[in-house]
C-alpha positions as CSV (number, residue, x, y, z in Angstrom):
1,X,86.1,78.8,15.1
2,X,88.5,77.1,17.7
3,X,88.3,73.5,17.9
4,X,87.4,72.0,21.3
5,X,88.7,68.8,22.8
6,X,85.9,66.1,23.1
7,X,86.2,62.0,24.6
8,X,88.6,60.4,23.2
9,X,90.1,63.2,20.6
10,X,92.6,65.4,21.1
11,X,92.9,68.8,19.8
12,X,94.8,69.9,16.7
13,X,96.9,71.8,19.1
14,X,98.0,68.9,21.8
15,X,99.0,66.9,18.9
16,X,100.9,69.4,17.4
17,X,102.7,70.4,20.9
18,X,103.4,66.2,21.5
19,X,104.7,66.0,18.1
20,X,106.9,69.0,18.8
21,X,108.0,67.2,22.0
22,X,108.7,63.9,20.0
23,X,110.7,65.7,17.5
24,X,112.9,67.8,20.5
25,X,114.1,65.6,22.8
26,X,116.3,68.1,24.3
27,X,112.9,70.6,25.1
28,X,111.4,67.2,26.5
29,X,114.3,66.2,29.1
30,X,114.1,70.4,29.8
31,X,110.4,70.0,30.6
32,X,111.1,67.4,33.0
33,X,114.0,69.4,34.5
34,X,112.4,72.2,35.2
35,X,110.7,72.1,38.4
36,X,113.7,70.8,40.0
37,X,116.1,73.3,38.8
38,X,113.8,76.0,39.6
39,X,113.5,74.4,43.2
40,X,117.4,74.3,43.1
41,X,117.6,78.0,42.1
42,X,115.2,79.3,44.8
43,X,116.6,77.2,47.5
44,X,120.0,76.8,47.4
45,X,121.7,79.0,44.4
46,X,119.8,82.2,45.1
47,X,120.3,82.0,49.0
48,X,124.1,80.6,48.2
49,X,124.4,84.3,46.0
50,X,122.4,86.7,48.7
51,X,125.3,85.2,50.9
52,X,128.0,86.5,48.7
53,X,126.6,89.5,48.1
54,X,126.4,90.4,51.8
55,X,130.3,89.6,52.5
56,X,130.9,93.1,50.6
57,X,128.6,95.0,52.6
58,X,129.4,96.6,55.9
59,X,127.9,97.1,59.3
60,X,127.1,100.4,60.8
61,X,129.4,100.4,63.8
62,X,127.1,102.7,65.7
63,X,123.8,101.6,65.1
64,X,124.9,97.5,64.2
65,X,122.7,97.6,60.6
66,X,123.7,96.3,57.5
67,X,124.7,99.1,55.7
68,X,124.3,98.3,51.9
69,X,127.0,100.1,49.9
70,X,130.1,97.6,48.2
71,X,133.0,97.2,50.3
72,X,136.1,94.5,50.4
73,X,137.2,95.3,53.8
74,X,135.4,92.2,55.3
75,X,136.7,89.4,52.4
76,X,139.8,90.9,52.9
77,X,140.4,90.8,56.5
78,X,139.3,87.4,56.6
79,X,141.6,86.5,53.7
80,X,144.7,88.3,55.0
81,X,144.5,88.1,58.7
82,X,146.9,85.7,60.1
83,X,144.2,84.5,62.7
84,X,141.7,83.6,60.5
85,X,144.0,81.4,58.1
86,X,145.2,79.5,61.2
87,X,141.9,78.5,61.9
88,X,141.3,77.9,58.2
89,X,144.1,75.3,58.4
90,X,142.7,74.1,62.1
91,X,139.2,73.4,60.3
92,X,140.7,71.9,57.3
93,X,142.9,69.8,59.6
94,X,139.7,68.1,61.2
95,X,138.3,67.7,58.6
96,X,141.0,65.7,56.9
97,X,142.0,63.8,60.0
98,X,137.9,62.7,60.3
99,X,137.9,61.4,56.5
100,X,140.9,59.5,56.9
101,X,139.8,57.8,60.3
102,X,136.1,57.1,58.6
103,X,138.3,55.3,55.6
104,X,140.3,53.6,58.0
105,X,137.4,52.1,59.8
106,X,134.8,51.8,57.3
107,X,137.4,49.7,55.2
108,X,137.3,46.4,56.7
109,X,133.4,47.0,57.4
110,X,132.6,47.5,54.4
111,X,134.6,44.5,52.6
112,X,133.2,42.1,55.4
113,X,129.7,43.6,55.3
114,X,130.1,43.4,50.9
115,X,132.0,40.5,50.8
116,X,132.1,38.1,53.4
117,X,128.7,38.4,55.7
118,X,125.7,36.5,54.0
119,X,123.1,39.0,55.7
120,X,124.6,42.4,54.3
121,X,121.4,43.9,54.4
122,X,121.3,43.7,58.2
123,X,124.5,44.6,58.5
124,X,124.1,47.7,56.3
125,X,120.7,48.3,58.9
126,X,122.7,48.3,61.9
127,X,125.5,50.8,60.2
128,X,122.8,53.4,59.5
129,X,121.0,52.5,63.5
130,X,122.6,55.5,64.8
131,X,121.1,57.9,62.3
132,X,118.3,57.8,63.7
133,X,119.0,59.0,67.4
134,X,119.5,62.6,67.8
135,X,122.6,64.5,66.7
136,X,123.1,66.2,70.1
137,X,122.2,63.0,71.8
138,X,125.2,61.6,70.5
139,X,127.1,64.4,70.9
140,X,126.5,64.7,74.6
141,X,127.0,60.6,75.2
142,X,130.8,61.1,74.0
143,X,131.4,64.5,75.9
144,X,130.2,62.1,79.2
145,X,132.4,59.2,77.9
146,X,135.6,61.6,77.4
147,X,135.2,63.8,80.4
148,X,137.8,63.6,82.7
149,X,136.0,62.0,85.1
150,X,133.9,59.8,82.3
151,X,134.3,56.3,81.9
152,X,137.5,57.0,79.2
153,X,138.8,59.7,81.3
154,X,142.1,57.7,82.1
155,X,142.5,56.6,78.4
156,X,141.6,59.8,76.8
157,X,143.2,63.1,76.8
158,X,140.0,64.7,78.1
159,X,138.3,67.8,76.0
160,X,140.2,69.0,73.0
161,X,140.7,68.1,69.0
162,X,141.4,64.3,70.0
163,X,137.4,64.5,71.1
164,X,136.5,66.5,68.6
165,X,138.2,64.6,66.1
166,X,136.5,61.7,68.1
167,X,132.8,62.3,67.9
168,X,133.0,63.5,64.3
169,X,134.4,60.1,63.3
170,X,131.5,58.6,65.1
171,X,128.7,60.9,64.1
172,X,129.7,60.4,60.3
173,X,131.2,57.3,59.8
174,X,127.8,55.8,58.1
175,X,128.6,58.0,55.5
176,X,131.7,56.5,54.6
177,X,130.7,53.2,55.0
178,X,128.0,53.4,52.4
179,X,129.5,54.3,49.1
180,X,132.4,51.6,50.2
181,X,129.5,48.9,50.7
182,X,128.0,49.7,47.7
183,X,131.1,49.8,45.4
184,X,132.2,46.3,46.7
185,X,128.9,44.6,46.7
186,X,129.2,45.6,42.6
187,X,131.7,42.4,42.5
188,X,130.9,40.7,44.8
189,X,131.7,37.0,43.4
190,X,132.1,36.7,40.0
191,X,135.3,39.5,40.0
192,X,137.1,37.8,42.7
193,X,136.5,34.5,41.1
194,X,137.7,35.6,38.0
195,X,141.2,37.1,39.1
196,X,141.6,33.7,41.8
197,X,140.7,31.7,38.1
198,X,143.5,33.8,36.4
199,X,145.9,32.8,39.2
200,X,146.0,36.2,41.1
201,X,146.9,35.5,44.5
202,X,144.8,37.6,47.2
203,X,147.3,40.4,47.5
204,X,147.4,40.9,43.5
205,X,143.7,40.8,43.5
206,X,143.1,43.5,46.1
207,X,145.6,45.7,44.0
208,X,144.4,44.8,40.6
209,X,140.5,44.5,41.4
210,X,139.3,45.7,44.7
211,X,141.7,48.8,44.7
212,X,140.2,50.2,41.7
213,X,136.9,50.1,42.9
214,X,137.7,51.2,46.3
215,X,139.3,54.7,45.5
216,X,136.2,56.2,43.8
217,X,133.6,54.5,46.4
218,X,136.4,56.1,49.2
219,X,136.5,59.5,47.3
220,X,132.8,59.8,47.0
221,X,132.4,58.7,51.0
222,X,134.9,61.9,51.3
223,X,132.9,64.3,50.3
224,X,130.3,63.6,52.9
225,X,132.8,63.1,56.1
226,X,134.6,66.3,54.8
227,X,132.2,68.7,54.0
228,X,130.2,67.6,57.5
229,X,132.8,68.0,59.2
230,X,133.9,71.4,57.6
231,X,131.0,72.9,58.2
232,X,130.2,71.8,61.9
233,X,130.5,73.9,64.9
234,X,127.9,72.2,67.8
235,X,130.7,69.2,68.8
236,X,133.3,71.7,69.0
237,X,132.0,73.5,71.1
238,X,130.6,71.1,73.2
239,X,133.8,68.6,73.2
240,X,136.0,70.7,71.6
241,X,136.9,72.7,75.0
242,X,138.6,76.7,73.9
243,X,139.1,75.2,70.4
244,X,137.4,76.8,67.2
245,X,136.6,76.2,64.0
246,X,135.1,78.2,60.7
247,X,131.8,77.1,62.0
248,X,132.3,78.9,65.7
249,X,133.2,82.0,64.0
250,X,130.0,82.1,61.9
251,X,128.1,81.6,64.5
252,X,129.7,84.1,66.9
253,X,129.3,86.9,64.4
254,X,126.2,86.1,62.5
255,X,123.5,88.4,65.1
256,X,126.2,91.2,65.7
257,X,128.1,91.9,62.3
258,X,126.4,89.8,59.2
259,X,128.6,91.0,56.9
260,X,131.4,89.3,58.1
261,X,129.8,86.1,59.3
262,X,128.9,86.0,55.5
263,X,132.8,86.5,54.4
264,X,133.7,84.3,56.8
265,X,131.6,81.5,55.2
266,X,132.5,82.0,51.7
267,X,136.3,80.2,52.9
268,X,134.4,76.7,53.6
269,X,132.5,77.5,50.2
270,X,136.2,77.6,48.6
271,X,137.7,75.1,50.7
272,X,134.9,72.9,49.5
273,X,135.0,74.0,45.9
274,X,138.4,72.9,45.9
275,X,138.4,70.0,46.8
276,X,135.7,68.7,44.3
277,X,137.9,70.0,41.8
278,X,140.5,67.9,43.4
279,X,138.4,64.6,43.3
280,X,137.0,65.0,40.4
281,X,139.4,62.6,38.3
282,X,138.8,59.6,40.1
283,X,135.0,59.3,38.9
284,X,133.6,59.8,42.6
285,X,131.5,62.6,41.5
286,X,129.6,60.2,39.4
287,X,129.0,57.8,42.4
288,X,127.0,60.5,44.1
């Protein structure tokens, strides 16, 4: 005879499957977890490992198809070839050179938008204003301002990795400015009135409690401008003039020769990798 569920009773068995969920707390939080992993699997690690997998197939040079038997030739042209590395280092290069121009800029922002400004809200709103217009819209507007014969065409080198360098800066500077904000807004007051109570002057309190705060918050802002900027190929090749990136390549090959579009992709995939690993130690992992 089963036993139904009637108002206001539950059945023998949804009591005994909440008690087993009281007394397994790890099988509760994996309840929870699951439709989100699953989502994460389908969307991102499975298409992540068809993408590896098709770097060590080859392309019928004849008829242009995929043909689906294991090879290494593509990884290891694109890891030997001298070509390839150079523009390895040229995206890696960028990429830096972006990060380190958002940090330099987004610095004093932040600590006056944290610190000093009594509407850091609007502030914060007028940052993340240019998020909302269009990617190539932007994109275009800098290309006209650094033209040659654009408003900045006398104070700018014209077309090259200065624009490039440029319009990435611009396009994710938000990004760094965020995590910054938010790290200093955590001590805002009471922290900087402690260490000016404990005699710091302004020099030992930036060093002993802003600096501390800042490197993570920067870190974490990193890992944004960086991977963006990694991974893009529009501005390069509409401001970058003859210039290339990892990004260009990818796109070149990925309707004539798939394979090694898809080994070509893997580097930023390492180069990305790596540098997580890098940053992991300073905790900005954690702000994320």
């Amino acid at each position: 005879m089963t036993t139904v569920r009637t108002r206001g009773t539950v059945a023998p068995s949804g009591r005994r499957f909440a008690a087993l969920l009281h007394r397994a707390p790890r099988l509760r939080l994996a309840g929870l977890l699951a439709p989100a992993l699953l989502w994460l699997v389908l969307l991102y690690l499975v298409p992540l490992g068809l993408l590896l997998a098709t770097a060590f197939f080859d392309t019928d040079s004849f008829t242009g198809r995929i043909t689906y038997a294991f090879t290494t030739e593509n990884v290891v042209d694109v890891l030997t070839t001298r070509a390839y590395l150079l523009t390895v280092a040229r995206t890696v290069g960028v990429a830096v050179g972006v990060t380190l121009l958002c940090a330099l800029l987004a610095l004093p922002l932040a600590v006056y938008t944290a610190l000093v400004s009594r509407r850091p809200g609007l502030l914060v709103a007028l940052v993340l204003t240019p998020l909302w217009a269009s990617y190539l819209v932007k994109v275009y507007a800098w290309r006209i301002l650094l033209a040659p014969e654009g408003p900045l065409g006398g104070a700018s080198p014209g077309y090259g990795w200065f624009a490039v360098i440029v319009t990435l800066t611009y396009l994710w500077l938000p990004y760094m400015v965020l995590p910054l904000h938010a790290g200093l807004t955590s001590m805002r007051g009471s922290y900087l009135e402690a260490a000016a109570d404990l005699g710091a002057r302004p020099w030992t309190a930036f060093r002993t409690v802003v600096l501390p705060v800042l490197a993570p918050a920067v870190a974490a802002g990193s890992v944004f401008t960086f991977s963006l900027s990694l991974g893009d190929y529009i501005t390069v090749q509409l401001v970058g003039g003859t210039g290339q990136m990892l990004g260009n390549l990818v796109y070149q090959n990925f309707s004539t020769d798939l394979p090694f579009a898809a080994a070509v992709a893997v580097l930023p995939l390492i180069v990305m990798a790596a540098y997580l690993l890098t940053i992991r130690r300073t905790g900005a992992l954690d702000r994320l």
